[in-house]
C-alpha positions in Angstrom: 94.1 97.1 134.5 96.8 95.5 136.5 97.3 98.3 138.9 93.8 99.0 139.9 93.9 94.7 140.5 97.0 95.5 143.1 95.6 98.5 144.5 92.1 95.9 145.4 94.3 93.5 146.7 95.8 95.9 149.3 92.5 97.0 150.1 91.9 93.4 151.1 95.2 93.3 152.9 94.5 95.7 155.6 96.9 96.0 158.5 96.2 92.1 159.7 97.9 90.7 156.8 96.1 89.0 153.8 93.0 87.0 154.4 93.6 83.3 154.7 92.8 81.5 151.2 92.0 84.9 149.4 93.5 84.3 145.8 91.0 86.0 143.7 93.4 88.9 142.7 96.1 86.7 142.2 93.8 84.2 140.2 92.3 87.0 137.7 95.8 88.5 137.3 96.9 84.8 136.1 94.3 84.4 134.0 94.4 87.9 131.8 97.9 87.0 131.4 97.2 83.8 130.4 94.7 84.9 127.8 97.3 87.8 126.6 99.5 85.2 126.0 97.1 83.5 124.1 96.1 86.2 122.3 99.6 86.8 121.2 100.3 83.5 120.0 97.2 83.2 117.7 98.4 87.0 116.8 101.5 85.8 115.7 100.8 82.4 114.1 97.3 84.3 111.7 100.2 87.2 111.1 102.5 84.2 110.2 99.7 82.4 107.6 98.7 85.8 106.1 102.6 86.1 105.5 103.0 83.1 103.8 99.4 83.5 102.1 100.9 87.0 100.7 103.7 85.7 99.6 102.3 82.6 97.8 100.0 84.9 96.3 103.1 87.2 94.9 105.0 84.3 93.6 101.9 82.9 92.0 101.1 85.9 90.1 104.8 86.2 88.9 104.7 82.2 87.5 101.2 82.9 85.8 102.9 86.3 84.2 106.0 83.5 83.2 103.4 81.4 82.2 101.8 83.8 79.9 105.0 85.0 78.1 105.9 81.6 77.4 102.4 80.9 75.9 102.9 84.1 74.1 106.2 83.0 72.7 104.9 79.9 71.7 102.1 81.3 69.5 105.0 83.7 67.6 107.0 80.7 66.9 103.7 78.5 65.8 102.5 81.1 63.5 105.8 81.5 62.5 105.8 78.5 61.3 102.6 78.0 59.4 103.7 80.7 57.7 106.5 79.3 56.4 104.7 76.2 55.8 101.7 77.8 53.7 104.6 79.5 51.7 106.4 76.1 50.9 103.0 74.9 50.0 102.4 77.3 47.9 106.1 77.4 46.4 105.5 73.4 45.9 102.1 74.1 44.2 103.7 76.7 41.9 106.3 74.3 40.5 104.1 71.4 40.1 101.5 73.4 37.8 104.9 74.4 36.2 106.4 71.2 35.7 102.2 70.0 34.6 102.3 73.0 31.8 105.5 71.6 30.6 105.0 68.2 30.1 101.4 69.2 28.6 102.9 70.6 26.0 105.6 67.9 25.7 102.9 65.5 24.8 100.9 67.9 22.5 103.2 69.6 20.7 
């Protein structure tokens, strides 16, 4: 694109030298490069956000996953534990009916 806008240019040239005030070429070149430019800056700052947008993403997942095992963790140990505590319960039941049949007899017999 940028040759065939030098190639017009010398067209307009001729052998007298460029026309007086004729920047047209000059002014379109300017402005694709402009826009390039702008085009590569908003390249490079939307490849920059979906960067950090992947990454966020990545290190979300992996604190959810932490997340998750810790929860599962935590339920082991919880129902661990209410194990144990239905067993003491029932351990603590156990001896008081004991300790009940005893002194029931005590007292009858």
């Amino acid at each position: 694109l940028g040759a065939g806008l030098i190639d017009q240019e010398r067209v307009q040239v001729g052998h007298d030298g460029p026309e007086e005030g004729s920047t047209s070429g000059v002014s379109t070149v300017n402005s694709l490069k402009s826009q390039k430019t702008v085009d590569s800056i908003d390249n490079k700052y939307w490849r920059e956000y979906r960067e950090q947008m992947i990454n966020l993403k990545v290190g979300n997942m992996r604190l959810l996953q932490e997340l998750i095992e810790g929860q599962k963790t935590f339920q082991a140990i919880l129902q661990k534990a209410l194990e144990e505590q239905r067993a003491q319960v029932n351990t603590l039941t156990h001896l008081c009916e004991d300790i009940n049949r005893k002194f029931v007899r005590q007292e009858s017999g």
